[in-house]
N, C-alpha and C positions, 0 to 999 in steps of 0.2 A: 561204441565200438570203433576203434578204430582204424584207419582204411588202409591198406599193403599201401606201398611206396610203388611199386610196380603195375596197381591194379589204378591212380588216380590219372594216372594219362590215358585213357583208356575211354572209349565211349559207344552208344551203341545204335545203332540205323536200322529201322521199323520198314520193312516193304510191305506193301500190300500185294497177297497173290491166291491163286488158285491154282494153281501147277509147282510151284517150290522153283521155275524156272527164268518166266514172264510177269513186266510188273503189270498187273492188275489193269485192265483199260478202262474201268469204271471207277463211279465213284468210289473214294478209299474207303468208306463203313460196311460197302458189300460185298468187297472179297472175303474169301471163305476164310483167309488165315493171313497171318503175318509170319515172315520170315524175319530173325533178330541177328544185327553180325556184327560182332566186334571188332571195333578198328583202335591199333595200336598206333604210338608215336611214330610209327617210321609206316604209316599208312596203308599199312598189312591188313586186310580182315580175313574175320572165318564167320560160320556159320556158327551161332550157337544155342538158337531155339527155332520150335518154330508152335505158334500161338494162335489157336482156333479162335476166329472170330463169332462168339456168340449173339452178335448185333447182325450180321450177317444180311438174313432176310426179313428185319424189324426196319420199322418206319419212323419211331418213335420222334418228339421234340427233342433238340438238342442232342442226337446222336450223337455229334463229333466228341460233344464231353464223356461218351461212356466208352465209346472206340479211344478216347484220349487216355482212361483209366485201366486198358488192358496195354499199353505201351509206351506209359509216361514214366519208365526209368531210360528212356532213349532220349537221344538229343537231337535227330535227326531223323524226318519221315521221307520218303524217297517212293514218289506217287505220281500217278500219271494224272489225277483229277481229283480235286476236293471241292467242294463250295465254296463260296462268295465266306458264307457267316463261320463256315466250318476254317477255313484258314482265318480269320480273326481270331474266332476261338484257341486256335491253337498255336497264333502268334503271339497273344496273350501270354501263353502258360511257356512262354521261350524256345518253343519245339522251329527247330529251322528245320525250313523245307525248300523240298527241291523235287521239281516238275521233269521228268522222262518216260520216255517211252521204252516197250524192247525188252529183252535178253539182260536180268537182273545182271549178272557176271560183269556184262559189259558195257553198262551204266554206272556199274560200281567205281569199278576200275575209270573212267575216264574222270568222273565226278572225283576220288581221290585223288587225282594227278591233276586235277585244276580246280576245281570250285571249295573241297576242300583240304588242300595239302595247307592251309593256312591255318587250321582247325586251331592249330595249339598255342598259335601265339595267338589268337583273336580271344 
C-alpha cells in the first residue's frame, strides 16, 4: 500500500494517563489508557485516539514489551517514569522518550518548541 505524501511527515506521541488530562505519575505500564496525538511538519498536534491499557493492573515479566505492542506505531512516549530494563527495552525498538511531569497540553507544547521541533530533519 502505498503511503499519502501528506500523511509521511507525520508522527505519533503515546502518553500515559488516567484523566485524558495529567501525564500519568507512575510507572508507564499502569496507567489505565494512553492518549495518541498526531504531530504534523509545522508541529501542530491533535488528539487522535485514546487506548485502554489492558496491562494496567498485571505484574507480568517483560511488561514493557506488551505495553510496547499496544503503542508501537508511535515514535514518541511522553512519560513521567518507566524502568531501568523497560526504557532499554524500548530504546531498542527506536521509541524516543521523553521524561515530564504536569498538565499533558503543556508538556506537549513546550517539548514541540524545543526538544522536538528538530523532529523532521533528525
Amino acid at each position: 500500500m502505498m503511503m499519502d505524501p501528506k500523511e509521511k511527515n507525520r508522527y505519533k506521541i503515546a502518553v500515559p494517563t488516567n484523566d485524558s488530562n495529567y501525564i500519568f505519575k507512575g510507572m508507564l505500564g499502569r496507567a489505565l489508557k494512553f492518549v495518541i496525538f498526531e504531530v504534523d511538519p509545522n508541529n501542530h498536534y491533535q488528539l487522535i485516539e485514546e487506548r485502554a491499557n489492558t496491562y494496567a493492573q498485571t505484574m507480568q515479566h517483560l511488561k514493557t514489551l506488551d505495553v510496547y505492542d499496544l503503542i508501537d506505531d508511535c515514535s514518541v512516549i511522553l512519560s513521567s517514569k518507566i524502568g531501568k530494563a523497560g526504557i532499554e527495552r524500548l530504546e531498542e525498538r527506536n521509541m524516543r522518550l521523553i521524561f515530564r511531569k504536569g498538565n499533558i497540553h503543556d508538556q506537549l507544547n513546550d517539548i514541540l518548541k524545543n526538544e522536538l521541533a528538530s523532529m523532521w530533519s533528525s
